[in-house]
Every structure is written in C-alpha cells, then in structure tokens.
C-alpha positions as CSV (number, residue, x, y, z in Angstrom):
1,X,0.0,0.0,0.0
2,X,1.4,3.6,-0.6
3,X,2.0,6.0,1.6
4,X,-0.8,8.1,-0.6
5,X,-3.8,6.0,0.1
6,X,-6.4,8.6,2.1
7,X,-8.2,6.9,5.1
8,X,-11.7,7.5,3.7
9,X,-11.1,4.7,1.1
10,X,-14.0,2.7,0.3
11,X,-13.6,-0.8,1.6
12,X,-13.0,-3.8,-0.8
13,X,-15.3,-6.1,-2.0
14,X,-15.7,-9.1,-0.9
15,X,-13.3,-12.0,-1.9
16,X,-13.4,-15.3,-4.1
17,X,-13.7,-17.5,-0.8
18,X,-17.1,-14.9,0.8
19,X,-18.5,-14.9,-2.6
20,X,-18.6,-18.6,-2.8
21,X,-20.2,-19.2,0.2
22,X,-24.1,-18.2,0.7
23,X,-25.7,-16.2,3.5
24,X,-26.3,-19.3,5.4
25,X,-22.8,-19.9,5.2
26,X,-21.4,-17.2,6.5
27,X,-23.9,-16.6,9.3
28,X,-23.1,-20.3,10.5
29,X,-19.2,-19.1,10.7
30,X,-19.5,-16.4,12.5
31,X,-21.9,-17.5,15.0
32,X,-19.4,-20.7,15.5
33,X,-16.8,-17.9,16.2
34,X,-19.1,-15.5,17.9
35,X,-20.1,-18.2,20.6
36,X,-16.5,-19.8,21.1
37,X,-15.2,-15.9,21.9
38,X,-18.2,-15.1,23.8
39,X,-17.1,-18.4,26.1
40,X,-13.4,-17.7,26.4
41,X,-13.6,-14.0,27.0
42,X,-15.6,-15.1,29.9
43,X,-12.5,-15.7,31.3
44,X,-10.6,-12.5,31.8
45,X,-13.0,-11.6,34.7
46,X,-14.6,-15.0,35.6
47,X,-12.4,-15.5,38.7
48,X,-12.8,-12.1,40.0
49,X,-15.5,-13.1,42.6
50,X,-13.8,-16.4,43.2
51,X,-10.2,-14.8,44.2
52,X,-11.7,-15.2,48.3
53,X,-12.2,-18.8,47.8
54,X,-8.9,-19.2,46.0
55,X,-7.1,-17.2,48.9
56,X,-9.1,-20.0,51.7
57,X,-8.3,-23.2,50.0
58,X,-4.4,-22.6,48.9
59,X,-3.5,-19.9,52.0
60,X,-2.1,-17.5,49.5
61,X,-2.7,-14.1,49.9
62,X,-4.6,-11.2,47.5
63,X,-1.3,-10.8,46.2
64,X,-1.0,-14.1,44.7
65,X,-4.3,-15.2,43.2
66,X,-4.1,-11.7,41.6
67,X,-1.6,-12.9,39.2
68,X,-4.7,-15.3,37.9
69,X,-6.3,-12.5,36.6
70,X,-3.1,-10.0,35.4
71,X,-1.3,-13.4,34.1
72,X,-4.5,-14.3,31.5
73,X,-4.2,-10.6,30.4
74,X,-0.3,-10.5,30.2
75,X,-0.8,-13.6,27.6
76,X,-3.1,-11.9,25.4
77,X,-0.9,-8.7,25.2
78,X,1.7,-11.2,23.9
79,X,0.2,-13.2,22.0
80,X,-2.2,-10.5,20.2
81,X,0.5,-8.9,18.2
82,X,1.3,-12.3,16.4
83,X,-2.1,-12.7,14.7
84,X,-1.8,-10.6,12.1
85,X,1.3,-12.7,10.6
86,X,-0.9,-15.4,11.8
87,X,-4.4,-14.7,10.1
88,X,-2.0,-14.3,6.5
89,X,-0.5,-17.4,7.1
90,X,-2.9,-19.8,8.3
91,X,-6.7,-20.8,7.1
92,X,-8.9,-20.4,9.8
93,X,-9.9,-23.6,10.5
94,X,-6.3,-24.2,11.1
95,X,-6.2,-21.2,13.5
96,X,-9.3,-21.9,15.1
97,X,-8.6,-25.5,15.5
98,X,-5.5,-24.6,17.2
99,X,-6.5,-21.7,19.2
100,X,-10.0,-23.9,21.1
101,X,-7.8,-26.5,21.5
102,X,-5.1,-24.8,23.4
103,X,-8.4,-23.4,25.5
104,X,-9.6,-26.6,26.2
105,X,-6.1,-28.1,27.6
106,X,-5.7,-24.9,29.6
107,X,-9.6,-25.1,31.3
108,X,-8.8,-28.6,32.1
109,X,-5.5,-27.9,34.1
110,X,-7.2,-24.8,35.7
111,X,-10.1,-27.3,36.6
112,X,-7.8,-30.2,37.9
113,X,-5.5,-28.0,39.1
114,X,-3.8,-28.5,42.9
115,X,-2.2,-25.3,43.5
116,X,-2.2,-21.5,42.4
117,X,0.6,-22.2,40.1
118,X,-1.1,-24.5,38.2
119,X,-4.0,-22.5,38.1
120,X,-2.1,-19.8,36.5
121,X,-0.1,-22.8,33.9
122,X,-3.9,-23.2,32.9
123,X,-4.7,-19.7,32.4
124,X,-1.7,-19.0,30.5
125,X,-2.6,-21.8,28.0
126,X,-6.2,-20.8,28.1
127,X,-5.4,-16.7,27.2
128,X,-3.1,-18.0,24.7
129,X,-6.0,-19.5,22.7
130,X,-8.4,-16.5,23.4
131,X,-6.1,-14.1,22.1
132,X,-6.1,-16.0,18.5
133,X,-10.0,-16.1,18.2
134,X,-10.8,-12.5,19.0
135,X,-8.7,-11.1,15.9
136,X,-9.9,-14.3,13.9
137,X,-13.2,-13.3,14.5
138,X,-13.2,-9.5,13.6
139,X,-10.9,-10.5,10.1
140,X,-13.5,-13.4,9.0
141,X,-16.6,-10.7,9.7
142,X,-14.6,-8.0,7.4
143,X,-13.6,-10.5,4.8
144,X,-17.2,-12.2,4.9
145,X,-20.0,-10.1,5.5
146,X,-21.2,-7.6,3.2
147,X,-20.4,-3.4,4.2
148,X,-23.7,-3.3,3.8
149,X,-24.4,-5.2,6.6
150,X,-20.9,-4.9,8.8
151,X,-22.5,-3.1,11.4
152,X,-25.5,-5.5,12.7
153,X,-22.5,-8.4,13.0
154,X,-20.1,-6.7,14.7
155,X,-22.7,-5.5,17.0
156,X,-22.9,-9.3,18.0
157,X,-19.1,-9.0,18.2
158,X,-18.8,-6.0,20.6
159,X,-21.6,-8.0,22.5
160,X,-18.1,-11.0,23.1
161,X,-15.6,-7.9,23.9
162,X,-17.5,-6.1,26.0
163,X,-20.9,-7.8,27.4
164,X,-18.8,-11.4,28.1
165,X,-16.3,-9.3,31.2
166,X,-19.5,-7.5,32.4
167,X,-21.5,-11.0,33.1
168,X,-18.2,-12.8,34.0
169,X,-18.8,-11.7,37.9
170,X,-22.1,-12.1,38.0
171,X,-22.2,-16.5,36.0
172,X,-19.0,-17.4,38.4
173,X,-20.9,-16.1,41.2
174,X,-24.0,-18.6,40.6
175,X,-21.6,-21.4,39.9
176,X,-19.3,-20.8,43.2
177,X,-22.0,-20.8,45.7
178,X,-23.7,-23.8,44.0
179,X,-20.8,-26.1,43.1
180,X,-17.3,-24.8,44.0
181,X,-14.5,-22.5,42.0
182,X,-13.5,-25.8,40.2
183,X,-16.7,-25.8,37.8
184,X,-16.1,-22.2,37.1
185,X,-13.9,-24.3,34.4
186,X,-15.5,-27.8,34.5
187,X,-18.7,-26.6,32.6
188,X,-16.7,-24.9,30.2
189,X,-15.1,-28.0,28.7
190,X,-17.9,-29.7,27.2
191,X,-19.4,-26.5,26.0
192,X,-15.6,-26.3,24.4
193,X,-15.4,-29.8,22.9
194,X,-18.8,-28.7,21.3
195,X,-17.5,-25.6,19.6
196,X,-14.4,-27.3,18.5
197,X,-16.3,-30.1,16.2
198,X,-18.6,-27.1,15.2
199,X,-15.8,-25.2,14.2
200,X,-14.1,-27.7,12.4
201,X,-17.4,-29.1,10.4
202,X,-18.5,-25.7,9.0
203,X,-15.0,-23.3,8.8
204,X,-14.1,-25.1,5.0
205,X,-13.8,-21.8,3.2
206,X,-10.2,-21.4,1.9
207,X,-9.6,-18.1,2.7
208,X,-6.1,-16.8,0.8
209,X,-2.9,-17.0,2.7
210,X,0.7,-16.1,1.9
211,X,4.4,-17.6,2.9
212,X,4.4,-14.1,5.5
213,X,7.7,-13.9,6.8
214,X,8.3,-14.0,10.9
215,X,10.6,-11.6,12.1
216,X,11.6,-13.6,15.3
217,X,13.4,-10.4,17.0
218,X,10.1,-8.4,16.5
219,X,8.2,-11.5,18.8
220,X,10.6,-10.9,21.4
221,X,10.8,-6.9,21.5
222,X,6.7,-7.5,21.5
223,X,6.4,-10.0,24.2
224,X,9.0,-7.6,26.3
225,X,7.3,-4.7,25.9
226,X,3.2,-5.0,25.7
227,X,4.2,-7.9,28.6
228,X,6.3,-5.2,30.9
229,X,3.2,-2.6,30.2
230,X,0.4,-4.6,31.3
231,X,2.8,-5.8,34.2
232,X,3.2,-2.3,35.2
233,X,-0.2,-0.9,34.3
234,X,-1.9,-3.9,36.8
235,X,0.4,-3.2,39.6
236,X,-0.1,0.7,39.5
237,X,-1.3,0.7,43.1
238,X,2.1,-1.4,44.5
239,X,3.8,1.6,42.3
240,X,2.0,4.2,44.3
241,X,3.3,1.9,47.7
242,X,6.9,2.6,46.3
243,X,7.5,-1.2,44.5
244,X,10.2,-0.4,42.2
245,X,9.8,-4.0,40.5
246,X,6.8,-3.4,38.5
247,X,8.0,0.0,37.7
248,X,11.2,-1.1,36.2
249,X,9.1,-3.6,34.5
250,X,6.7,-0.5,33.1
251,X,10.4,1.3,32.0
252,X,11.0,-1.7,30.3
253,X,8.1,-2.3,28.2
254,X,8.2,1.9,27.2
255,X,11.3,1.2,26.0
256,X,11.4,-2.1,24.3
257,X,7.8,-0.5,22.3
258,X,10.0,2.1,21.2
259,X,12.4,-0.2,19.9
260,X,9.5,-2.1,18.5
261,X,7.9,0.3,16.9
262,X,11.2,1.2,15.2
263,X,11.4,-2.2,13.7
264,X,8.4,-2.4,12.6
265,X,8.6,0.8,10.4
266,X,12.1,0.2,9.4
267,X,10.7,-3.9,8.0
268,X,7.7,-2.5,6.3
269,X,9.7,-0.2,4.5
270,X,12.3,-2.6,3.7
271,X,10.3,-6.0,2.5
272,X,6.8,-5.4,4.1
273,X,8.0,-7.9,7.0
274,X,6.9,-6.4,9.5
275,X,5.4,-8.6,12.4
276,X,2.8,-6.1,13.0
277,X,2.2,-3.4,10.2
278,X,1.1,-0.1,11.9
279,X,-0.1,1.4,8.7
280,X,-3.1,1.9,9.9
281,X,-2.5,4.6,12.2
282,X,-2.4,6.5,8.9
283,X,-6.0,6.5,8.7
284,X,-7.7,8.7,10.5
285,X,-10.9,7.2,11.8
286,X,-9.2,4.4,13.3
287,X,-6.7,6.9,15.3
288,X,-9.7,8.2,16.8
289,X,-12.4,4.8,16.8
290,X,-9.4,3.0,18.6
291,X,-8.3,5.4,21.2
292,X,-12.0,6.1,22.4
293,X,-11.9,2.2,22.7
294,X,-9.1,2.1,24.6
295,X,-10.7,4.6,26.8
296,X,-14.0,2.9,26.9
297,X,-12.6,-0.8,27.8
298,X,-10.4,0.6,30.5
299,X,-13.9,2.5,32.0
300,X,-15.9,-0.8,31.9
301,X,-13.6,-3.3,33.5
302,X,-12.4,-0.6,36.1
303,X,-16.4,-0.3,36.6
304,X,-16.6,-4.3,36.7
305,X,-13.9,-4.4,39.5
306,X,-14.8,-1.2,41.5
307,X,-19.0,-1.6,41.9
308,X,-19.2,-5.5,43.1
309,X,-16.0,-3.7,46.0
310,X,-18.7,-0.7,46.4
311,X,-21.1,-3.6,47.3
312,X,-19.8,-6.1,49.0
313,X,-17.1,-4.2,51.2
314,X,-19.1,-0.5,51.4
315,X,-22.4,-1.9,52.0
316,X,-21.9,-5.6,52.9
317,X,-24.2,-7.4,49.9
318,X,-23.3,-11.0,49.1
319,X,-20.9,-12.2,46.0
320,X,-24.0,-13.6,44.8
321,X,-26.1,-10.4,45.4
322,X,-23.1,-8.0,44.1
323,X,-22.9,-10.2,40.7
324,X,-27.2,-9.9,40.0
325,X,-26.4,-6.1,40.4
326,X,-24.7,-6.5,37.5
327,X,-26.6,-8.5,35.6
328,X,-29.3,-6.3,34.1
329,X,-26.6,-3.4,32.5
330,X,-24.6,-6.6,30.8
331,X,-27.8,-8.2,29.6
332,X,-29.1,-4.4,28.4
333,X,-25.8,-3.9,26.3
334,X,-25.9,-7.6,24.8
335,X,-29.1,-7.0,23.8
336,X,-28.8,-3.6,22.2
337,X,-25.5,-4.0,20.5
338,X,-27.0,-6.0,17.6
339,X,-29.9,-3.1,17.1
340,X,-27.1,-0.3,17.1
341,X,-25.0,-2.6,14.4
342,X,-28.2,-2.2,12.6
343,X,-28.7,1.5,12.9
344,X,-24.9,1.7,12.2
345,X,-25.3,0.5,9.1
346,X,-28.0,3.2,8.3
347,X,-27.0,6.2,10.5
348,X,-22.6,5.9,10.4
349,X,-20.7,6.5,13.6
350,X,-21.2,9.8,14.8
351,X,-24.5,9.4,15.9
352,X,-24.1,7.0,17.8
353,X,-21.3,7.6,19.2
354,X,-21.2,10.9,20.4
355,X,-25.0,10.2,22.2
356,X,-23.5,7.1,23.8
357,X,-20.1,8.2,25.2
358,X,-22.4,11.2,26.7
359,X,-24.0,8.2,28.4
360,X,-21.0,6.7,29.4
361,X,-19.7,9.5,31.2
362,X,-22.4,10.4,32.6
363,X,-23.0,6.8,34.2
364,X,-19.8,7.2,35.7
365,X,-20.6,10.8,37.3
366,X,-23.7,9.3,39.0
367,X,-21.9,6.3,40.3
368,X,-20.5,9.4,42.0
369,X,-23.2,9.9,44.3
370,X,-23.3,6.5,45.7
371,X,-23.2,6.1,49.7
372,X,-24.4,4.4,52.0
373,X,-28.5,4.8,51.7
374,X,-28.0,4.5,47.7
375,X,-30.7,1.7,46.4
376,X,-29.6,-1.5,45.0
377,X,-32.3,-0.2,42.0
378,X,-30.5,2.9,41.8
379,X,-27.0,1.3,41.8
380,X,-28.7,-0.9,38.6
381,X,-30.1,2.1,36.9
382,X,-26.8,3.7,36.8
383,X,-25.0,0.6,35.4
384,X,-28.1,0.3,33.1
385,X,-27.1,3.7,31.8
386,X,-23.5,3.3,31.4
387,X,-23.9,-0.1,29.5
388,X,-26.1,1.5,27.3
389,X,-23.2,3.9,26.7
390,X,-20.6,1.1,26.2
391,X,-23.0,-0.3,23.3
392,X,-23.4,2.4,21.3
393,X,-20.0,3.4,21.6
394,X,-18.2,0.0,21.0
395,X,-20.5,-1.3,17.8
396,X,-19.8,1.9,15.8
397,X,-16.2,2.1,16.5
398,X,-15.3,-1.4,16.0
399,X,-16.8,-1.4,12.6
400,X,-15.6,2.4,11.7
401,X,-12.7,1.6,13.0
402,X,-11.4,-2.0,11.2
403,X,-14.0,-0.7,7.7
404,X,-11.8,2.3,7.8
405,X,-8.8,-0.3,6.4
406,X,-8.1,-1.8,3.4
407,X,-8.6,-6.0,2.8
408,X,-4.4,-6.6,3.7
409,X,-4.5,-4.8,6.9
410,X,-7.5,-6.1,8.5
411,X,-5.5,-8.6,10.3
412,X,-2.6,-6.0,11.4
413,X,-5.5,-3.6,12.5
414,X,-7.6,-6.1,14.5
415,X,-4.6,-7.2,16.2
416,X,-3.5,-3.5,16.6
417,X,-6.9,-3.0,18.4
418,X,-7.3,-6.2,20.6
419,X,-3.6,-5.8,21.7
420,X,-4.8,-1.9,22.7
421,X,-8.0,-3.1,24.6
422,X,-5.9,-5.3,26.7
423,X,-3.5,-2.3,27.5
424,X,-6.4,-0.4,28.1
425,X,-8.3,-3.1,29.9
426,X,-5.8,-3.2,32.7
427,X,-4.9,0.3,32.9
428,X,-8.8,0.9,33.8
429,X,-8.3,-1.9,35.9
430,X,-5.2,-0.4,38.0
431,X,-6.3,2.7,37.6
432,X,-9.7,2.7,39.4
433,X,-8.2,0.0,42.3
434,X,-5.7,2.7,42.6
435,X,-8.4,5.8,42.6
436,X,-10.2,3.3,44.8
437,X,-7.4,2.8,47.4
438,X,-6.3,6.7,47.7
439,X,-9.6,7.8,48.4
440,X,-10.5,5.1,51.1
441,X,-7.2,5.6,53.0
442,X,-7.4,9.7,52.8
443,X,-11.6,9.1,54.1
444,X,-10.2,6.7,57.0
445,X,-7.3,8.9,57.8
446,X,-10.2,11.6,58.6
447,X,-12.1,9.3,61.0
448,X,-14.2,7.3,58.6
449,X,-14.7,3.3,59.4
450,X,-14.0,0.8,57.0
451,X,-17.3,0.7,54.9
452,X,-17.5,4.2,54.6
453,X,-13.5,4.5,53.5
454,X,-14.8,2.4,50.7
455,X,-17.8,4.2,49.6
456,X,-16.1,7.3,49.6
457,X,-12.5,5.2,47.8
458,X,-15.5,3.9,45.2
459,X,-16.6,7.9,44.5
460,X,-13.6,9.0,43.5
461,X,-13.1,6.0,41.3
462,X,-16.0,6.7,39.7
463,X,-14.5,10.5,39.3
464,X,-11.9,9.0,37.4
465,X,-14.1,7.4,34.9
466,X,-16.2,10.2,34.3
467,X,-13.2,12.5,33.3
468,X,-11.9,9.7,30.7
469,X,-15.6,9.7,29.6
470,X,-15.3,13.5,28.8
471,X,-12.4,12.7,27.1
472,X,-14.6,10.4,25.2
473,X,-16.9,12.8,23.9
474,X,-14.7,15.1,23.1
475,X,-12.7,12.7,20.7
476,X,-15.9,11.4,19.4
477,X,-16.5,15.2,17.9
478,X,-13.8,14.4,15.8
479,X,-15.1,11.2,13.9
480,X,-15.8,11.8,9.9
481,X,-18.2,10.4,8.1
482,X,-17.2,6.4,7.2
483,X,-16.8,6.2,3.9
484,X,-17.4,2.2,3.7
485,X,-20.8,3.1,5.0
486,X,-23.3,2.0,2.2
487,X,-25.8,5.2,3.2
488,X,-23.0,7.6,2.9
C-alpha cells in the first residue's frame, strides 16, 4: 500500500472465498466464532469473585491469586500482536482448530488444578487461545460479511468484547455458591469440545494465505514490551506503595515499544515484513475509533472491578447479590449491540457515538453519588445507563474503525486494536483499584470506618471514569463520516 492511500477509502469487496459461500454460510461461521469468543472471553474476569475462595483453600494471599487474573491478560498482550502474521498465514480452520484446543487443555489444568501455580499454567494456556479467536473473529466478519451489513454483525461481536467481562462476575458467582470454584472451568469444557467439532465441520472456506515472513526479534521486542506494560499498568497501586519491581518492568516495556515500533517501520519499509504493520495509524478514523476504545474498555472493567467492591465491602451485599447487580446493565448492552450494528449501518458512527459516550460518562458521574443509603435499584439504573453507553459506543467504532482499512490490513488492525483493549483493559483496571485505594485511605485517615472509607475510595473512582468519559466525547466530535458506509 502507498504512503498516498487517504483513510476514507472505500472498503474492498468481498473475496473469491465470501462470494462462494451463501448467506447461510457465512452466518453459521461467524456464529461458531461468535459463541467460542463469547465463552473464552468469559475468562478475563470469571475469577474475579472467586479470588476469596482461591485465597481459603491454597492460603495464599490477595497478592498471589491476583496474578490469575493479570497473568490471562499479560498472555493476550503477547500473544495479540502475532495474529496478524498469523491470520495471513494460516486458514482459519487451522487457526481456530488450534486456538480452542489450546483453551480446552488450559480449562482442564485450571479445573484439575492442585495449587495456584497450576492455576495460572492453565490460564496462561487458556489466554493463549483467546487471544487467536478475537482477531480471527473480527478478520473473517470483514472478509465475509457484506459493508452493507458490517455493522449488525459486529454488534454481535462488541456483544463477546465487551458484554462477556461484564456477566463474568455475575455466572462465576452462581456457579461458586452452588458447586465450587472448580466448575467455574469444568462446565466450560464440554461447551468447548462442542465448539471445536462445530468449528471444524463448517470453517471449509479457503480463505487466501501467503508464505508471511516471521521476524523472530520483533516476537521478542513484542512479548518484552506489551508484557512489561500490562505488568506495570496492573500493579499501579504497588507503584503508588513505592514497588520499584513493576515499575522497572513498566520502564522496560516503554522502551522495548519504542524499539518495536522502530522495527516495525524500518521492516515495512524494507520488504513489508513487519510482524505487525502499523499502517493503519495513517488512517484517520481508526486513530480516533481505537483510542476512544481504549478509553471505553479501561472504564468498563475498572467499573466491573470497583462496583461489586462498592457492594460487597461499602455496603456488605453477598458475592452472589453484588454479581445480579450486575446483571441487568450486561444483559441491556448484549441485547442492544445488535440493534445499534443495525442502525450503524443506516445512520454511520457519529450518531451513535457521540449520544452514547455522553452516556457513558455520565454513568460514571452518577456512580459518584453513591453512599451508604443508595438503592440496590438505583446502583442498577446507573450501570443500566452506562452499558447502554458502552453499546453504542463499541459497535460503531469497532466497525468504523477496522472498515476504515483496506482488505491486507484487517488482520494488522484487529490485532492493533485487541492488543490496545488489553492495554487499556488493565490500565482501567489499576487505575480505578488505585483511585479506589487513595480515596478510602485519605476518608479513613479523617475518622471514617471501613465501609465508609470504601464508599467514599468507590466515589472517587468513579471520578476518574467520568473524566476519561469527557475525554470520550470530546474525541468522538472528531469522527468523519465512514466512507465504507453504504448510506453515505
């Protein structure tokens, strides 16, 4: 591609191996793919409520079990960056195949497991496959499915990045009290198995695939660097308490990017080898879909970790009840994401977006009123309001974002995204336990007890999202018109 190529480009049309296959086809491979995500993404927040029992059984402390959790997303920063050499040189049924299977092996140690450590083996091996499927799934819908109709499917796939985290908490609650952290994996398996012979039986398009080069130095300076930042982005609040490990580790990673980065541009100019092409940074609505992203993923699992502590520490509600709270915003969002893809595909991006970052942030500024009279029903109609934000802000921008890009980079820009959620995903993360922890010790240091330290920790959590949410909107303003939109 040339350097002269404008971002408003009108996306390709389809390829040999969509145009061969019929609508029922294609809606039976993505829906194999959209399930199988939808059931591994579970994982990067399934064990949040089950970190207690974890703690009881193997006498490890917060610490510890932690590393469950920041391990699975230290994986998929890794491993992200490879798929776009991975989606040119394998089919995918050969990627898929590989990518469940490693799941499946990794639930089953995490199931059987007899100590933390091999919990974390498993997890490792499960976020390995889960990091494959995510960018398989957003190249096959842009290589598939129509511009026309673009939008309504990847509203089903925002409803796998952003709706599976949100009812994580709430499904491994129900399963802990009723049968133990082990089924947390257990049920997973067959559900697995299921997908894999699914997968297998109806992924026989040959989509094209090319002898891509692997620049093994590249994998390294990757693994180094997105590794040391989501390190060092989870462990913000031992940075605050003057840990210089994860720090270093966070010094690390800057630098090692850089380096990356370097390479990168230096192999795309040189052969077009580069492990992951960041050509498209040159267009202009994925700049701005992918940082609001970033932005909104870091809001919603920083929300995910900081209301069920609101709950169950500030106002002394069960696991179980703390998850249900959660249950009607994630159901709200997976329901409306596949309405907005709809009206995507009529309407474009902008309104949409800027109407549902408004209600994003200002979710986030009434979570700021929470205390200790708020109403469970109030705490649920302001999580109803942000999720409704986090739809019609991830459907749009997913599909502006990756349309935006011409056919070869759709693999470099998915991975380019993904690999940015998960930076994102734990900055949120450390960020709002941080917020969280400075604001509870400055309220107990003025006389406040425990609960209350929390509540008021939880407001100024929440303060932090609502600024990144103004930051939202105000990004959103600068979104033009997609040009691969059919009513444009």
């Amino acid at each position: 591609m040339s350097s002269s190529l404008q971002p408003e480009e009108s996306a390709p049309p389809q390829t040999d191996a969509a145009q061969a296959l019929d609508r029922k086809g294609v809606t039976t491979i993505i829906t194999v793919l959209v399930i199988s995500a939808f059931l591994m993404i579970l994982n990067e927040t399934v064990l949040s409520v089950a970190l207690p029992n974890l703690m009881a059984e193997f006498n490890v402390d917060a610490v510890q079990v932690q590393w469950l959790t920041t391990g699975f997303l230290l994986t998929m920063a890794v491993v992200i960056p490879t798929t776009g050499f991975l989606t040119q040189r394998f089919t995918t049924r050969t990627l898929f195949t590989a990518a469940i299977s490693l799941f499946i092996v990794g639930t089953l140690v995490a199931a059987l497991a007899p100590s933390v450590g091999v919990i974390l083996l498993g997890r490792i091996i499960q976020a390995g496959g889960t990091a494959i499927v995510l960018p398989l799934l957003m190249v096959t819908t842009l290589t598939l499915v129509a511009p026309a109709r673009r939008g309504t499917v990847m509203g089903l796939n925002s409803v796998v990045i952003s709706v599976a985290p949100a009812i994580g908490p709430t499904l491994s609650g129900l399963v802990v009290n009723t049968w133990g952290w082990r089924w947390i994996f257990g049920a997973i398996v067959p559900l697995a198995v299921i997908l894999l012979i699914a997968g297998y039986v109806s992924l026989k398009h040959k989509n094209p695939t090319r002898r891509a080069p692997l620049d093994i130095l590249s994998v390294a300076l990757s693994a180094v660097a997105f590794g040391g930042l989501v390190y060092g982005l989870a462990s913000i609040s031992a940075i605050i308490g003057g840990s210089m490990a994860p720090l270093g580790a966070f010094v690390v990673g800057l630098i090692a990017l850089a380096i990356f980065v370097q390479r990168q541009i230096a192999l795309q100019r040189k052969d077009d080898s580069a492990l992951l092409n960041l050509k498209p940074f040159k267009f202009h609505n994925f700049r701005i879909a992918v940082t609001i992203l970033v932005i909104a993923m870091g809001s919603m699992l920083g929300t995910v970790m900081v209301l069920p502590i609101y709950l169950q520490n500030g106002r002394g509600f069960s696991v179980l009840e703390a998850g249900l709270v959660l249950l009607p915003g994630g159901l709200i969002q997976g329901i409306a994401s596949p309405f907005i893809g709809r009206l995507y595909d009529k309407l474009g991006a902008l309104p949409l977006v800027l109407p549902g970052a408004a209600l994003l942030a200002g979710g986030l500024w009434w979570m700021t009123t929470l205390d200790a009279e708020s109403s469970l029903t109030t705490v649920i109609i302001m999580n109803v309001v942000f999720s409704l934000g986090m739809a019609m802000v991830m459907t749009p921008l997913m599909t502006t974002a990756l349309g935006s890009l011409p056919r070869e980079l759709y693999g470099h820009g998915s991975a380019i995204l993904n690999t940015l959620q998960q930076l994102g995903g734990a900055a949120g993360t450390a960020g709002f336990i941080a917020a969280l922890s400075i604001g509870a010790a400055t309220a107990a240091s003025s006389g406040s007890d425990e609960a209350h330290a929390v509540i008021a920790g939880a407001d100024v959590a929440f303060s932090l999202g609502g600024i990144l949410g103004i930051i939202a909107i105000i990004l959103a303003l600068f979104l033009r018109k997609d040009a691969s939109n059919q009513s444009a």
